[in-house]
Backbone as JSON, one array per atom type, in Angstrom:
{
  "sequence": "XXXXXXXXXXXXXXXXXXXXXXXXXXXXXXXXXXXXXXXXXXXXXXXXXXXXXXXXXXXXXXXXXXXXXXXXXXXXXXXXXXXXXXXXXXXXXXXXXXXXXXXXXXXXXXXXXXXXXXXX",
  "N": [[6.01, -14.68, -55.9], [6.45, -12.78, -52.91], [5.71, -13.16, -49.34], [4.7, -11.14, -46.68], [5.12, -10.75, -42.98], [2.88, -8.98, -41.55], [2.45, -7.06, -38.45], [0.81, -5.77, -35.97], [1.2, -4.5, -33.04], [-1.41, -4.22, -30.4], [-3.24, -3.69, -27.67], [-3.05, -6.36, -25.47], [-3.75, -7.36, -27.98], [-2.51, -8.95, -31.07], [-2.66, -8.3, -34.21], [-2.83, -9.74, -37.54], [-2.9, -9.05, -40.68], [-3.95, -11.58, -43.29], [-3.99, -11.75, -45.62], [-3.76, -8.98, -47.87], [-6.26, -8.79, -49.01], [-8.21, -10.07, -47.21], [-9.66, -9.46, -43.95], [-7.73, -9.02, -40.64], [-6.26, -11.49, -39.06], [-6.49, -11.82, -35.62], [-5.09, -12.13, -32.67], [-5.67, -13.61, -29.57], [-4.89, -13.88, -25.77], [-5.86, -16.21, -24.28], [-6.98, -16.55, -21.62], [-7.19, -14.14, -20.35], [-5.76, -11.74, -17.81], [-6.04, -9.36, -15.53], [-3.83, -8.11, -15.75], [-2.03, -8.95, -17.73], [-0.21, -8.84, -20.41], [-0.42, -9.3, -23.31], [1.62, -10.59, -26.06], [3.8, -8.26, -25.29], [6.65, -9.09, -25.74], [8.21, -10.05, -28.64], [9.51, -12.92, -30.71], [10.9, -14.1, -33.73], [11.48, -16.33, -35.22], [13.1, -20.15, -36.68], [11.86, -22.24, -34.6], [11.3, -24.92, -35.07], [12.85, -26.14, -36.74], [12.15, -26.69, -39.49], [12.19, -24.76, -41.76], [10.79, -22.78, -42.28], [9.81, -20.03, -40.88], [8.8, -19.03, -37.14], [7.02, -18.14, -34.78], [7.41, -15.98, -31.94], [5.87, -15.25, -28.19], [4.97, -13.68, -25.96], [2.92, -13.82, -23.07], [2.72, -11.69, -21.0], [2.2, -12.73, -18.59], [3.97, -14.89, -17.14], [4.19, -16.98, -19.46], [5.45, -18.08, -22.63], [3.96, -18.45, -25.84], [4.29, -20.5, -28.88], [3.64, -20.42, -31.92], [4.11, -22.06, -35.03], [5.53, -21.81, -38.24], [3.09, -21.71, -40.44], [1.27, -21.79, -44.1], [-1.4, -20.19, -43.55], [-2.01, -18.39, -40.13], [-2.32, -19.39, -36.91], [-4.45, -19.95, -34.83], [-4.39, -20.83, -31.92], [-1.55, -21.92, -30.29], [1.31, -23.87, -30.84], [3.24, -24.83, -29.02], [3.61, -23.96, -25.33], [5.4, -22.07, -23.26], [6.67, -22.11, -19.58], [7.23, -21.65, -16.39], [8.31, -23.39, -13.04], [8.44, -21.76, -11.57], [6.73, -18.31, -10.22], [6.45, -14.98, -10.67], [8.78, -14.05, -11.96], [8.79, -12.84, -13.88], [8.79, -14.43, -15.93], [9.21, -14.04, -19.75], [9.47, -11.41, -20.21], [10.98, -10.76, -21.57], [12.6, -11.48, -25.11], [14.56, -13.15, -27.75], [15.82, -14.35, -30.39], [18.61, -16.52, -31.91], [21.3, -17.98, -32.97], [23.35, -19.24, -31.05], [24.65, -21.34, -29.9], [25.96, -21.99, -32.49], [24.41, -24.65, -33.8], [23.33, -24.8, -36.38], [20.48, -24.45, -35.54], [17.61, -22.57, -35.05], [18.05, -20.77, -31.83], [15.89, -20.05, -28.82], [15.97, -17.4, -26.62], [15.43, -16.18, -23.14], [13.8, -13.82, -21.24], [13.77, -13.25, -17.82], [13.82, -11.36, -15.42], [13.91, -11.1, -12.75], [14.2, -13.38, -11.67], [16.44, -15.27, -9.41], [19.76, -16.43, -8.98], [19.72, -19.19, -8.08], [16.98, -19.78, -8.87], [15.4, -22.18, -11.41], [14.99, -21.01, -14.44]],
  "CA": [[5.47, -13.62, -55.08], [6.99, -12.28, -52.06], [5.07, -13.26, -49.08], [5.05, -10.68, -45.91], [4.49, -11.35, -42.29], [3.03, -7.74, -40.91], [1.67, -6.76, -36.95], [0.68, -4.57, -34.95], [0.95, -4.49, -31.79], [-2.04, -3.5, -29.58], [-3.42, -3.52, -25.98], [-3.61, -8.01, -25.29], [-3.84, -8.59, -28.66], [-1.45, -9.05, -32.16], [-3.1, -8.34, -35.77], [-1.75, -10.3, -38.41], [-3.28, -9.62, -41.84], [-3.52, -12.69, -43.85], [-3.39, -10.92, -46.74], [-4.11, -7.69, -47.88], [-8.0, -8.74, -49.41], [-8.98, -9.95, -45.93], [-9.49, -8.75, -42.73], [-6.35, -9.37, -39.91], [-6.2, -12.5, -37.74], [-6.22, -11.1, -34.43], [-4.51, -13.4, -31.61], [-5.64, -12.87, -27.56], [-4.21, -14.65, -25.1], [-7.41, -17.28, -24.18], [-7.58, -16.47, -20.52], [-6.38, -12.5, -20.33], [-5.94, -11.28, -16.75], [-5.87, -7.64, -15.09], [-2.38, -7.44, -16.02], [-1.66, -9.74, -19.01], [0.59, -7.99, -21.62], [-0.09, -10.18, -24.25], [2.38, -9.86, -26.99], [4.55, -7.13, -25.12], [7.58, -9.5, -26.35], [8.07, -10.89, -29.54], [10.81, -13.22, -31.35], [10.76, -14.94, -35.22], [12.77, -17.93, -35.86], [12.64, -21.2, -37.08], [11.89, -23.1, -33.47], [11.19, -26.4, -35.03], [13.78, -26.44, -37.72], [11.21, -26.79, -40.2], [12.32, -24.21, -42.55], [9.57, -21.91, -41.73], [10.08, -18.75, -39.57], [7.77, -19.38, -36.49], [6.88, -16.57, -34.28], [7.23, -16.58, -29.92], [4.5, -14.14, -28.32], [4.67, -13.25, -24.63], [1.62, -13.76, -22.52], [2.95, -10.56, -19.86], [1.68, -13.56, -17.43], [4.74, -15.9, -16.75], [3.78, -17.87, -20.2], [5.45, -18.01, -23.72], [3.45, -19.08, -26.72], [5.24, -20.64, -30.08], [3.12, -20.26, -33.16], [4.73, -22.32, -35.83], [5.04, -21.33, -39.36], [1.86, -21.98, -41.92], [0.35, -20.49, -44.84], [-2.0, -18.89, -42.38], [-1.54, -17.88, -38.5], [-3.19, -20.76, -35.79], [-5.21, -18.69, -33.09], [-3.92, -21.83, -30.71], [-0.03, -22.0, -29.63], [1.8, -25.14, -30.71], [4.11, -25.06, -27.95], [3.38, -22.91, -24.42], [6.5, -22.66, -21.99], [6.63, -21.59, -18.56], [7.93, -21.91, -15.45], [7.67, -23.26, -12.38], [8.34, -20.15, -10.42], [6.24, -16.91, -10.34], [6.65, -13.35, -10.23], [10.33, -13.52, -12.15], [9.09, -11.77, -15.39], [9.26, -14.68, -17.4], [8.69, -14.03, -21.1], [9.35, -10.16, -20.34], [11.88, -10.07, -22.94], [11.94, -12.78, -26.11], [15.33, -12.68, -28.58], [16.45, -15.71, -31.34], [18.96, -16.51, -32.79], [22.13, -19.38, -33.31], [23.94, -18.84, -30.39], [25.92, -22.73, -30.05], [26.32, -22.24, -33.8], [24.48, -25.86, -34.39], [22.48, -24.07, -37.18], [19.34, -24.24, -34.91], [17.09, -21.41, -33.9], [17.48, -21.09, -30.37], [15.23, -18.93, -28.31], [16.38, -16.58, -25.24], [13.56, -15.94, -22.61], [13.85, -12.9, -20.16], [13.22, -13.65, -16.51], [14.7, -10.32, -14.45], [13.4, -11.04, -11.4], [14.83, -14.26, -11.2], [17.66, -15.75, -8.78], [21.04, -17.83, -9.86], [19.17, -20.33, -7.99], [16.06, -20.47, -9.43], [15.53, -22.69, -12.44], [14.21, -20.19, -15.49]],
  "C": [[5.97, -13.8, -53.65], [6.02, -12.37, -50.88], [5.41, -12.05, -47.84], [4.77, -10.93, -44.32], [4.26, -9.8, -41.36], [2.13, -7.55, -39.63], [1.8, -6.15, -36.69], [0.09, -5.05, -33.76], [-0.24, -3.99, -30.72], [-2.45, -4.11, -28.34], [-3.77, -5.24, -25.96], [-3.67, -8.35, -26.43], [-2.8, -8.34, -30.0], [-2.25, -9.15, -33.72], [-2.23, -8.56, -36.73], [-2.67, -10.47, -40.22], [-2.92, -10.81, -42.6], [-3.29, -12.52, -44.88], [-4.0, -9.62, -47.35], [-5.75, -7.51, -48.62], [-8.63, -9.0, -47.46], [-8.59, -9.52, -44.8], [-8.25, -9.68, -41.44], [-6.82, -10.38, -39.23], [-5.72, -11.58, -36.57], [-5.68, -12.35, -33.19], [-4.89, -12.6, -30.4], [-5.38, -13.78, -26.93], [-5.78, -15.28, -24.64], [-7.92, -17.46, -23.09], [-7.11, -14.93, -19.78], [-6.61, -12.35, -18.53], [-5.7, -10.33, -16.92], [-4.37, -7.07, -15.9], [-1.08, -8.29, -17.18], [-1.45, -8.69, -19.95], [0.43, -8.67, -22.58], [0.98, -9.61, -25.67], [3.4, -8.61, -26.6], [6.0, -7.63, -24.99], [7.11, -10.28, -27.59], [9.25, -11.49, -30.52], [10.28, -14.09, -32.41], [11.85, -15.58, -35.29], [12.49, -19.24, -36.2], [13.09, -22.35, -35.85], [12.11, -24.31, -33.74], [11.89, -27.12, -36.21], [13.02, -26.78, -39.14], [11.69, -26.4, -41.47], [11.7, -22.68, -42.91], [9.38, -21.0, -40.65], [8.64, -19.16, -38.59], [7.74, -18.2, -35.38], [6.82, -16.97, -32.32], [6.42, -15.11, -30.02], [4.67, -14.69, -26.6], [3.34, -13.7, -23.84], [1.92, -12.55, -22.02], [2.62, -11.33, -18.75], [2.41, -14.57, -17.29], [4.4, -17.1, -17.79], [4.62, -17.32, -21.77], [4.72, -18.8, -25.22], [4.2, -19.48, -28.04], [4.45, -20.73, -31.19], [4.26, -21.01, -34.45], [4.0, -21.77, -37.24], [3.95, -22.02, -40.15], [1.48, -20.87, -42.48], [-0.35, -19.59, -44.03], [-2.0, -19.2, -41.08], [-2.42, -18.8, -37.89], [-3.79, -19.55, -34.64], [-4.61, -19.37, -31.88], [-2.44, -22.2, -31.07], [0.13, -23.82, -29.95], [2.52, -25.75, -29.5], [3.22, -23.77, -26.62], [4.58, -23.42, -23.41], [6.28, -22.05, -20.64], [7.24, -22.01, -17.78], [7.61, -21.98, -14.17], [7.22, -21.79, -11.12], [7.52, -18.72, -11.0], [6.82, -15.91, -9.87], [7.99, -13.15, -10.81], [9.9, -12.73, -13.54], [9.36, -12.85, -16.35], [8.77, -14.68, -18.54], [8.71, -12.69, -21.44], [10.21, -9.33, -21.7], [12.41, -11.72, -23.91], [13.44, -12.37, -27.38], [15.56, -13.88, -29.23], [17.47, -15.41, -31.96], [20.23, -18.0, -32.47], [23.11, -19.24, -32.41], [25.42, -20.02, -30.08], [26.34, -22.89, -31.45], [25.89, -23.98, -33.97], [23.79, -25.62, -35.36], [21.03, -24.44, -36.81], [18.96, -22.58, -34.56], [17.26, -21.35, -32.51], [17.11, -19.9, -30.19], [15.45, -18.52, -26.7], [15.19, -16.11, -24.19], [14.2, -15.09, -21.58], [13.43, -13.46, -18.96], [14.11, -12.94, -15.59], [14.4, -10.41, -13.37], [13.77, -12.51, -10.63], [16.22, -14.43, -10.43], [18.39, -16.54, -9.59], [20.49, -19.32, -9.5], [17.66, -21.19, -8.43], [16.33, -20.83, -10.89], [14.77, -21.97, -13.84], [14.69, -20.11, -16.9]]
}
């Protein structure tokens, strides 16, 4: 059996049925501010080489969360990245994929508001 991994996107938070008898895991970011997008990026890949597609998830608040793969969805972030600098947008945009060809996931992190000199 074919397992699926399906969401929807809504306002701060990410519904992730666990399976189609019960009701959705819902994910919210665990300290939401005025202007927290949670989830308004999102990238699937296998971060920790595992084998196991693992999911990245935006805060909209200068924070990325890494959800690794399990049978069922963690409400709490294995990984959280960030940066030291504010206000560049980072996590505004979220893409994976094998880019040095070492057959790793790697993961791309938006930060448009950043300088060549800052570190993001």
């Amino acid at each position: 059996m074919k397992r699926f991994l399906i969401g929807l996107l809504l306002t701060g938070n990410i519904a992730f049925p666990q399976s189609f008898q019960n009701p959705p895991l819902i994910l919210t970011e665990s300290r939401p501010t005025a202007d927290a997008a949670f989830g308004s990026a999102l990238a699937v890949g296998d971060f920790n080489n595992d084998g196991t597609p693992d999911l990245a998830v935006s805060s909209g608040n200068e924070r990325v969360f890494i959800f690794y793969g399990r049978p069922t969805l963690q409400r709490t972030p294995n990984r959280t990245l960030s940066t030291r600098e504010t206000g560049i947008g980072f996590g505004s945009a979220l893409t994976s994929g094998d880019w040095n060809r070492d057959g790793r996931t790697d993961l791309a992190i938006g930060a448009p508001e950043a300088s060549d000199s800052e570190d993001s």
